[in-house]
C-alpha positions in Angstrom: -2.0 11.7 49.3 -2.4 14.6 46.7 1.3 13.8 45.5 0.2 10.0 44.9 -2.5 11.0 43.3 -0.4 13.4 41.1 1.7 10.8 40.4 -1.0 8.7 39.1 -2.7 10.9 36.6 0.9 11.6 34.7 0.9 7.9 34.5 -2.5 7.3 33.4 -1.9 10.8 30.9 1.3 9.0 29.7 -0.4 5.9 29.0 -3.2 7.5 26.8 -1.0 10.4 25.2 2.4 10.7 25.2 4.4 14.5 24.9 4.5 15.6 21.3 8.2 14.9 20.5 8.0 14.8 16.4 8.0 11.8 14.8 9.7 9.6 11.8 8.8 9.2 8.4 7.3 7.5 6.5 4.4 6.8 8.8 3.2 4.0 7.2 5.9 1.8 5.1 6.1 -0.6 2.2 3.7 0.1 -0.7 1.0 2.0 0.4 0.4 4.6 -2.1 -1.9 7.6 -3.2 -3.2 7.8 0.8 -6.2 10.2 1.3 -7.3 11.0 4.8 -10.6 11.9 6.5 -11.7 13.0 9.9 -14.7 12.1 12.3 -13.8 14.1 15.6 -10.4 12.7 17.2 -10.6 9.6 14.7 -9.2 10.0 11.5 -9.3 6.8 8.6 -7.0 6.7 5.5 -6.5 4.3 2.4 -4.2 3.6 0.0 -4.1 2.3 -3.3 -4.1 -1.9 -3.8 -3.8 -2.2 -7.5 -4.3 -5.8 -8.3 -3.7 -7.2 -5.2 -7.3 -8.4 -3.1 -8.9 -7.3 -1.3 -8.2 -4.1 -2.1 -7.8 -0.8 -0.2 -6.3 -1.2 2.8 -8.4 1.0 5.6 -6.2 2.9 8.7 -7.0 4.3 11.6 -5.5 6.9 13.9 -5.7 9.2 16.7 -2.9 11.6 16.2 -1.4 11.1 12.3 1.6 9.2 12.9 0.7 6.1 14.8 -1.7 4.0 12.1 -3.3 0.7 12.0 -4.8 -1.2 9.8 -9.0 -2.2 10.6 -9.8 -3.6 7.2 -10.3 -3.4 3.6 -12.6 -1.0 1.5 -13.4 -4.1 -1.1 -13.7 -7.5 0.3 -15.9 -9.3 -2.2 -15.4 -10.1 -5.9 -18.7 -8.3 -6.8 -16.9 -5.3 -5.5 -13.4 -5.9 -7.1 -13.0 -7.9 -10.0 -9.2 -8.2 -11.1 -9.6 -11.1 -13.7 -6.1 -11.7 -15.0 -5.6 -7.6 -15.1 -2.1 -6.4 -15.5 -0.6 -6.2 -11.8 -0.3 -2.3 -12.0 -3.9 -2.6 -13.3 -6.8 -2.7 -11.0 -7.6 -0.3 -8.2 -5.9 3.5 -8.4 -6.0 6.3 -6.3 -8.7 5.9 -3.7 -9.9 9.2 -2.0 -11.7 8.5 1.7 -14.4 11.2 2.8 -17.1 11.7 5.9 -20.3 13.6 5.7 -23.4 12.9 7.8 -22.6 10.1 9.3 -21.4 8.4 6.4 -18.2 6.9 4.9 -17.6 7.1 1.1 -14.4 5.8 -0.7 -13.8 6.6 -4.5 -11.5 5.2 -6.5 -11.0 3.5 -10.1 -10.7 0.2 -11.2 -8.9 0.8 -14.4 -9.2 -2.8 -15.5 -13.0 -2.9 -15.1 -15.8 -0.3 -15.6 -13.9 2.7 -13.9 -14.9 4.9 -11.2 -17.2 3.9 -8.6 -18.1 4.7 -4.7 -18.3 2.3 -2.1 -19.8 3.6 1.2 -20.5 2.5 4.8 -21.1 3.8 8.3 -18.3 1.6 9.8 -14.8 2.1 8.2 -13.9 -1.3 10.1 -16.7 -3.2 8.6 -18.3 -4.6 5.1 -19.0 -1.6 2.4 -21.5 -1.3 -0.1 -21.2 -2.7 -3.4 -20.2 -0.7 -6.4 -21.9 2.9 -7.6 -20.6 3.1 -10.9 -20.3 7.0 -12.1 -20.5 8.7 -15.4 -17.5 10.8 -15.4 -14.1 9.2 -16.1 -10.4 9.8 -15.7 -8.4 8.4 -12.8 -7.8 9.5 -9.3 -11.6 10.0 -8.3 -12.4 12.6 -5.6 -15.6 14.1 -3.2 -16.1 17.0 -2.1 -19.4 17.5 0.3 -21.3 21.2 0.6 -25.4 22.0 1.6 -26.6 19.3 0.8 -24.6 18.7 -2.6 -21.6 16.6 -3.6 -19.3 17.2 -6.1 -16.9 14.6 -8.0 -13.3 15.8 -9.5 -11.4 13.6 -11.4 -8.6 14.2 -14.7 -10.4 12.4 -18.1 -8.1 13.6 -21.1 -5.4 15.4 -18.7 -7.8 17.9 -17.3 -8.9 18.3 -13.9 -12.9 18.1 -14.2 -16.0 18.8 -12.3 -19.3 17.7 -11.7 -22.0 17.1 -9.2 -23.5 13.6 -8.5 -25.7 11.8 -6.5 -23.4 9.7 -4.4 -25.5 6.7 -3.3 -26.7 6.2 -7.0 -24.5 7.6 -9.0 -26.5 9.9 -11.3 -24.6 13.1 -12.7 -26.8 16.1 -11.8 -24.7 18.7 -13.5 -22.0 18.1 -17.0 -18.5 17.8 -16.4 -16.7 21.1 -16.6 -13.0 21.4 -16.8 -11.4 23.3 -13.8 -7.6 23.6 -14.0 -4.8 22.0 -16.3 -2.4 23.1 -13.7 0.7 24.5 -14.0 2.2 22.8 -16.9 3.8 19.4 -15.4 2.5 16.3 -16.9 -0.2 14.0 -15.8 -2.3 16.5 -13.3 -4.1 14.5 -11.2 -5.0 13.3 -7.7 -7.4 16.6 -7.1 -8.9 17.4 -4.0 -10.9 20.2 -2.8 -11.1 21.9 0.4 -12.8 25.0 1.5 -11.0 27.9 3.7 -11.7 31.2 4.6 -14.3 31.3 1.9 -12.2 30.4 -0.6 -12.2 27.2 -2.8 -8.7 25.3 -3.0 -7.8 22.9 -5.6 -4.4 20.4 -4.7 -3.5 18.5 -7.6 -0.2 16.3 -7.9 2.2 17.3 -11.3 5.0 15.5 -13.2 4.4 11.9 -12.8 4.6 9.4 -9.7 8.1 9.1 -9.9 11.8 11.7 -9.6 9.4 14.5 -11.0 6.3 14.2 -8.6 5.4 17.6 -7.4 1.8 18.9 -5.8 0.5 22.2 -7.1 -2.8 24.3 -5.5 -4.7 27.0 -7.2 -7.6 28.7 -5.7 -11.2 30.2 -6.6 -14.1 31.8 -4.8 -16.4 29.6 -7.2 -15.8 25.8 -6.9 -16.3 25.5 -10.4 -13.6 28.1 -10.9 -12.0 30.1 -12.4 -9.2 28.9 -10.2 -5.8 30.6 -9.5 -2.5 28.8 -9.4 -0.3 29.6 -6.7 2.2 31.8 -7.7 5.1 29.5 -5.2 4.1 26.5 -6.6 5.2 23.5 -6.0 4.1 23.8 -2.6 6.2 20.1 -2.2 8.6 18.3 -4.1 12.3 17.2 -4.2 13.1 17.6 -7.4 15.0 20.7 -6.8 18.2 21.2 -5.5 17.6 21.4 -1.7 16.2 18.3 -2.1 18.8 16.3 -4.3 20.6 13.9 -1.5 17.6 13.4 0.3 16.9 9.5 1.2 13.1 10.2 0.4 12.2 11.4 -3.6 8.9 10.9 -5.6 6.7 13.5 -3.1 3.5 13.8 -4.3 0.0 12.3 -4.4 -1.4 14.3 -1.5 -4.2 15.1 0.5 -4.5 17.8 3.4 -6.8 17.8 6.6 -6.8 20.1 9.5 -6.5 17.6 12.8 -9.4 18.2 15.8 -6.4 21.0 17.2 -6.7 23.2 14.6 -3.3 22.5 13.1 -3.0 21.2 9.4 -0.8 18.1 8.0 -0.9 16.7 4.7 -0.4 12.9 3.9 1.6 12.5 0.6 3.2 9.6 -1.0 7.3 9.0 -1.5 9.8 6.7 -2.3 12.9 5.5 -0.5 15.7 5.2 -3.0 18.2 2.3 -2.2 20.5 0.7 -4.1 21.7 4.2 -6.3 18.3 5.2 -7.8 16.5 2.4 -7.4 13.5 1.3 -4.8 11.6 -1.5 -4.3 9.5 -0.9 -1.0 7.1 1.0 -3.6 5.9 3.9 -2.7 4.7 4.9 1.0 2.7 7.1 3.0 4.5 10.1 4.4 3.3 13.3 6.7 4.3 16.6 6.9 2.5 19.7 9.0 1.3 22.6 6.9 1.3 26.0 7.7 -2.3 27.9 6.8 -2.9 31.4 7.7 -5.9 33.0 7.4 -6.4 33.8 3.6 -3.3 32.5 2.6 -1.8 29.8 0.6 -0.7 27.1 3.0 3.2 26.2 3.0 4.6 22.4 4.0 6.8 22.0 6.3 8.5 25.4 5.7 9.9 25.2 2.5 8.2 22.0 0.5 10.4 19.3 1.8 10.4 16.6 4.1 13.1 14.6 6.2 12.6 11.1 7.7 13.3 12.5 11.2 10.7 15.1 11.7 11.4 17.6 14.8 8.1 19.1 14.7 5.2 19.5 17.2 2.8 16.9 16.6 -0.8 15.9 18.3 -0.4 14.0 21.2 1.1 10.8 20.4 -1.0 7.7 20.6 0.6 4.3 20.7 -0.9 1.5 18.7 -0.6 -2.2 18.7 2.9 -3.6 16.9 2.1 -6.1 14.5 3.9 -9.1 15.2 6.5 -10.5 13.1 5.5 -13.8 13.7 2.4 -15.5 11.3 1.7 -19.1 13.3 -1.4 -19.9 11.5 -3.2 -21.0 14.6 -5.8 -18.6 13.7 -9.1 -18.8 11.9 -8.2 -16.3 9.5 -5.2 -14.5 8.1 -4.4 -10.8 9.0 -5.2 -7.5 7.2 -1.6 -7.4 6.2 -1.9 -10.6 4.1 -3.0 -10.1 0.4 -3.7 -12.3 -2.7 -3.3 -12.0 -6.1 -5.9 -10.6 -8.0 -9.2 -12.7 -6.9 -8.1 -15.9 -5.5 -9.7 -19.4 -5.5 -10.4 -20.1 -2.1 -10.7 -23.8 -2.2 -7.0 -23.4 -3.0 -6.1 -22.0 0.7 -6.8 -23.6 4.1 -6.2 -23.2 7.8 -8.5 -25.9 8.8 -7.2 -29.0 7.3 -4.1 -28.7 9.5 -3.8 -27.6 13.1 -1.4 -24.5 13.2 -0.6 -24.5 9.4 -1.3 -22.7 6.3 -2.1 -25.7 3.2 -1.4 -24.3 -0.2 -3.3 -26.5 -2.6 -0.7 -26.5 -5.9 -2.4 -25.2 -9.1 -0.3 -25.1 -12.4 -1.0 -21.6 -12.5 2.7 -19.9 -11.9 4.1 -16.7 -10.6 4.9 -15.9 -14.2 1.1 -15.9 -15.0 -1.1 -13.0 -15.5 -4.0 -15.1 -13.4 -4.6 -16.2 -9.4 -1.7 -18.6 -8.9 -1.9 -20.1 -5.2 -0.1 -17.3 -3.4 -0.9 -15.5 -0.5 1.7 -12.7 0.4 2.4 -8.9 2.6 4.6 -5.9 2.1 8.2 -6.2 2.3 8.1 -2.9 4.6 11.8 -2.0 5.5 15.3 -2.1 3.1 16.6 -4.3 6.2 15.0 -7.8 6.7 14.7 -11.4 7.6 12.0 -13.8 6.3 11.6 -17.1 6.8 9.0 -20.0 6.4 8.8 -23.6 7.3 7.2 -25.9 5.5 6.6 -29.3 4.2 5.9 -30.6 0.4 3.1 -33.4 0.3 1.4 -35.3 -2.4 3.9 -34.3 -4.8 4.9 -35.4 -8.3 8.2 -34.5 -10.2 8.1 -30.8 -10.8 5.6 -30.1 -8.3 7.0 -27.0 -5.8 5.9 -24.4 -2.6 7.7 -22.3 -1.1 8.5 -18.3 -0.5 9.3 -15.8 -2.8 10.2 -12.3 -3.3 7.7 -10.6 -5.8 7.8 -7.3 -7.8 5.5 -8.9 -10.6 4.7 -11.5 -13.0 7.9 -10.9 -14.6 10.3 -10.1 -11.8 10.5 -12.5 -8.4 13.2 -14.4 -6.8 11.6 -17.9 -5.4 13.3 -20.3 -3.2 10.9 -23.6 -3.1 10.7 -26.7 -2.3 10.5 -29.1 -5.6 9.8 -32.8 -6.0 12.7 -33.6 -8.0 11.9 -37.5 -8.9 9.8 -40.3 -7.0 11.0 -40.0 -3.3 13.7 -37.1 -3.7 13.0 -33.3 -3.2 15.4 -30.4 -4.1 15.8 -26.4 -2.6 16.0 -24.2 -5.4 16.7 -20.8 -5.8 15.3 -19.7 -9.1 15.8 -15.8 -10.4 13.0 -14.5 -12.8 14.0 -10.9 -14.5 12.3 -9.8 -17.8 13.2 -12.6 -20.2 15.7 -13.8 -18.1 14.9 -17.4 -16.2 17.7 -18.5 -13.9 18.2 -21.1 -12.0 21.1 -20.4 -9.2 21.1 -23.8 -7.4 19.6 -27.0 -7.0 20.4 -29.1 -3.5 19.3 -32.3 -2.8 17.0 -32.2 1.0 15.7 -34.8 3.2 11.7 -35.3 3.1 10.2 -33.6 6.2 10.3 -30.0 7.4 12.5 -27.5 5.5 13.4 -23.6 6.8 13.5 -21.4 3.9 14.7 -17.9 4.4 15.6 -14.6 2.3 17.4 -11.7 4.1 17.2 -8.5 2.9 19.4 -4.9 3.0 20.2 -2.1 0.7 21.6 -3.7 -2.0 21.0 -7.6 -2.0 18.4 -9.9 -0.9 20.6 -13.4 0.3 18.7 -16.8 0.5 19.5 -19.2 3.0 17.6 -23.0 4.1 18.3 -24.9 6.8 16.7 -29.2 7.3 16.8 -28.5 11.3 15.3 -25.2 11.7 18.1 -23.0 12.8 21.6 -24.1 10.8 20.9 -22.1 7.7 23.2 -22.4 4.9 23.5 -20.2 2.1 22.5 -20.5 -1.5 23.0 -17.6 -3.6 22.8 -13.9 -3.1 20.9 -11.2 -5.8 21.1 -7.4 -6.4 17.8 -5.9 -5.2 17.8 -3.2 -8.2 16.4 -5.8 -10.6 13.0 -6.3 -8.8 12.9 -2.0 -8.4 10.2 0.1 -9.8 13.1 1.7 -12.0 13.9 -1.7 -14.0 10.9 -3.7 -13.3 8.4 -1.2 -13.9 4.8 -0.8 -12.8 3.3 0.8 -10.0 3.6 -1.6 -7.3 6.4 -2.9 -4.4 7.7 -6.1 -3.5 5.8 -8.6 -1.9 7.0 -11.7 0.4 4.8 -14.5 -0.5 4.2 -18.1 0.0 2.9 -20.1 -2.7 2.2 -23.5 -4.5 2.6 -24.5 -8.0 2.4 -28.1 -9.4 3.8 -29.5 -13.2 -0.1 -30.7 -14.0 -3.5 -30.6 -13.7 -3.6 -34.4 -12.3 -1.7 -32.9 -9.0 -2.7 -33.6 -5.8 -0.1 -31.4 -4.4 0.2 -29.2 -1.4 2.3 -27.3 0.6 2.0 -27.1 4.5 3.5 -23.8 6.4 3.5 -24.4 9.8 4.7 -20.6 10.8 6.0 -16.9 9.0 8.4 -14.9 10.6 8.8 -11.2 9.1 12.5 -9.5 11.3 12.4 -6.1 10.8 16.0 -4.4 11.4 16.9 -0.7 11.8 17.0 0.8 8.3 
């Protein structure tokens, strides 16, 4: 009887926590940027940056540091987030999450609007406040709590600056007071402080979010400073040479917390270079452990790298629920991983009009515009990938069109759509958008009805394929992935998979039906 009983609590122990057996970065993929992390006993939250995309700032939660999922969004109202026709690498930068009595603030800056604010809440997973706009400028907001006080760093004119506010109002008890400039690297920014051992540590992020990105520390017994730079700075990057053929470049961005063990791990952001130099997941939320002894400056991961396989002792590991691949519109409300762009018009979007479908009300607003076309899109999260929609074109007039495309911005997207070509005839077309460049690959004539479209993706080309019954998909055209990367498109963000609906007029009655969304991931 005692060995039955064994038996059973190694189960039940195996079910709850599983042996710490390292891990596999990055531990959340696809654009999610800038992450900041915060702790509440065994529970620790994070968010990333959403730029334009509503609502914005995705919210995470985890029990050991590598399994995460998503609860919610930080802003979830337009009176929180207003994105009117902003740039798409405009909007919301550089959150920073952080706990103290019982309370949840998130800082961050919409650089489109009236800058930095504070939203706060006492449940992560729930609505926030609305908007505490602060004094003090410069991106990359950040709090720091201490008896009774609470201090605000952020970089205005390149400078990491310092001042104490009132968090739930905003007021700005003390004047801004420059800290650090760092260690020479352009654009210092991201700054946190922590407190160890009595001393005051400032982490910053050097050399721009992209091959250069670095993150530097210096140190004070004062938090207003003077501060001391660490004489081994970097403390990670891989932009030396030890680094050079790694598959994961652009460390940087980070933020450090010591789990409810004891140990310390810091959550940084990366990139995931593909076809040569190029990446188009964005950049993503990686995790290293950190070595801190007493008095010391702390060290990552041994020598200020980072691999995607990481042997190294972790808390016990907590499964969470797998998303599922599969979108069937049967509920009464999209997921957290869906996303719009910038604020959407609602009367535009439906899952009521249509048992088990998505309607997409056509607007002539187009992918191409800086403004809320009818889209509704998530994360292209691995290099390796299958898509696919089904959907049906209603209402339509010549030119009208919906269907699924593959988005980097207003300037660079593959679509393959559904058009009404003439008065009873519809078309598949696969249409290539890069810079200045408007290309149409093909036209095919379809039957009315349902109509599979489907995009596949891999290291160096995303191929599009349709299919009139649902499973015979033929092929229409293939294109490089390097034209929708960060490194030719620009900006800030990744690629998105989206469905949308765009008709030739304002007199339109158009609308697209999706009756289902599959996202395939394969091993990358």
């Amino acid at each position: 009887m005692k060995k039955v009983l064994l038996l059973l609590l190694v189960i039940a122990s195996t079910c709850w926590g599983s042996t710490p057996a390292g891990y596999k970065n990055p531990v959340i993929s696809g654009f999610h940027p800038d992450p900041s992390v915060c702790r509440v006993g065994d529970d620790y939250y994070l968010v990333t940056s959403s730029f334009a995309y509503f609502p914005g700032v995705p919210v995470f939660h985890s029990k050991d540091l590598v399994n995460w999922e998503q609860i919610g969004h930080c802003l979830t109202r337009p009176s929180q987030l207003s994105l009117n026709k902003c740039w798409l690498s405009g909007g919301i930068y550089a959150p920073t999450i952080r706990y103290n009595e019982g309370t949840f603030y998130m800082i961050t800056t919409n650089v489109s609007s009236k800058g930095n604010f504070i939203v706060y809440t006492t449940n992560p997973a729930g609505e926030w406040s609305e908007p505490v706009w602060l004094k003090q400028q410069g991106i990359d907001p950040s709090l720091y709590f201490e008896d009774g006080k609470c201090y605000m760093t952020s970089n205005p004119n390149n400078s990491i600056c310092l001042c104490e506010i009132n968090p739930k109002t905003g007021e700005q008890l003390t004047q801004s007071k420059v800290i650090w400039t760092g260690t020479g690297g352009r654009y210092p920014e991201a700054p946190h402080i922590y407190k160890k051992d009595g001393w005051y540590y400032l982490l910053i992020a050097e050399g721009g979010t992209e091959y250069g990105h670095k993150v530097t520390i210096a140190r004070s017994r004062n938090i207003d400073g003077p501060y001391q730079s660490n004489p081994a700075n970097p403390i990670l990057t891989h932009i030396n040479m030890n680094a050079q053929s790694n598959p994961i470049q652009g460390t940087g961005h980070a933020d450090i917390i010591q789990a409810h063990d004891g140990s310390w791990w810091i959550v940084f952001l990366a990139f995931r270079p593909q076809s040569a130099l190029h990446h188009v997941l964005g950049r993503e939320t990686f995790l290293a452990p950190v070595r801190w002894d007493k008095e010391a400056w702390p060290v990552v991961n041994g020598d200020g790298t980072v691999n995607l396989d990481m042997n190294v002792p972790t808390l016990p590991l907590y499964s969470v629920k797998e998303k599922s691949g599969i979108t069937d519109f049967k509920e009464s409300g999209l997921g957290f991983e869906w996303n719009y762009l910038r604020n959407p018009f609602m009367e535009n979007y439906s899952l009521k009009e249509k048992k088990g479908a998505l309607r997409l009300k056509a607007t002539p607003i187009s992918l191409d515009d800086t403004d809320s076309p009818t889209f509704v899109g998530r994360r292209q999260e691995h290099i390796n990938f299958t898509a696919e929609t089904m959907l049906t074109l209603n209402n339509a007039q010549p030119g009208d069109k919906a269907g699924l495309t593959v988005f980097m911005n207003n300037d660079a997207h593959y679509d393959l759509y559904l058009k009404q070509a003439s008065e009873g005839k519809q078309t598949v077309v696969l249409q290539y958008r890069m810079g200045e460049l408007n290309h149409t690959e093909c036209e095919i004539a379809v039957p009315k009805g349902k109509i599979t479209l489907q995009v596949k993706g891999s290291k160096e080309l995303y191929s599009f394929f349709y299919a009139t019954d649902g499973k015979n998909f033929k092929p229409l055209g293939k294109m490089n992935v390097r034209y929708l990367s960060s490194e030719t498109a620009g900006g800030f963000t990744g690629v998105y998979l989206g469905l949308y609906a765009v008709s030739s007029s304002n007199k339109s009655k158009a609308y697209g039906d999706f009756s289902e969304f599959k996202y395939l991931a394969e091993a990358d």
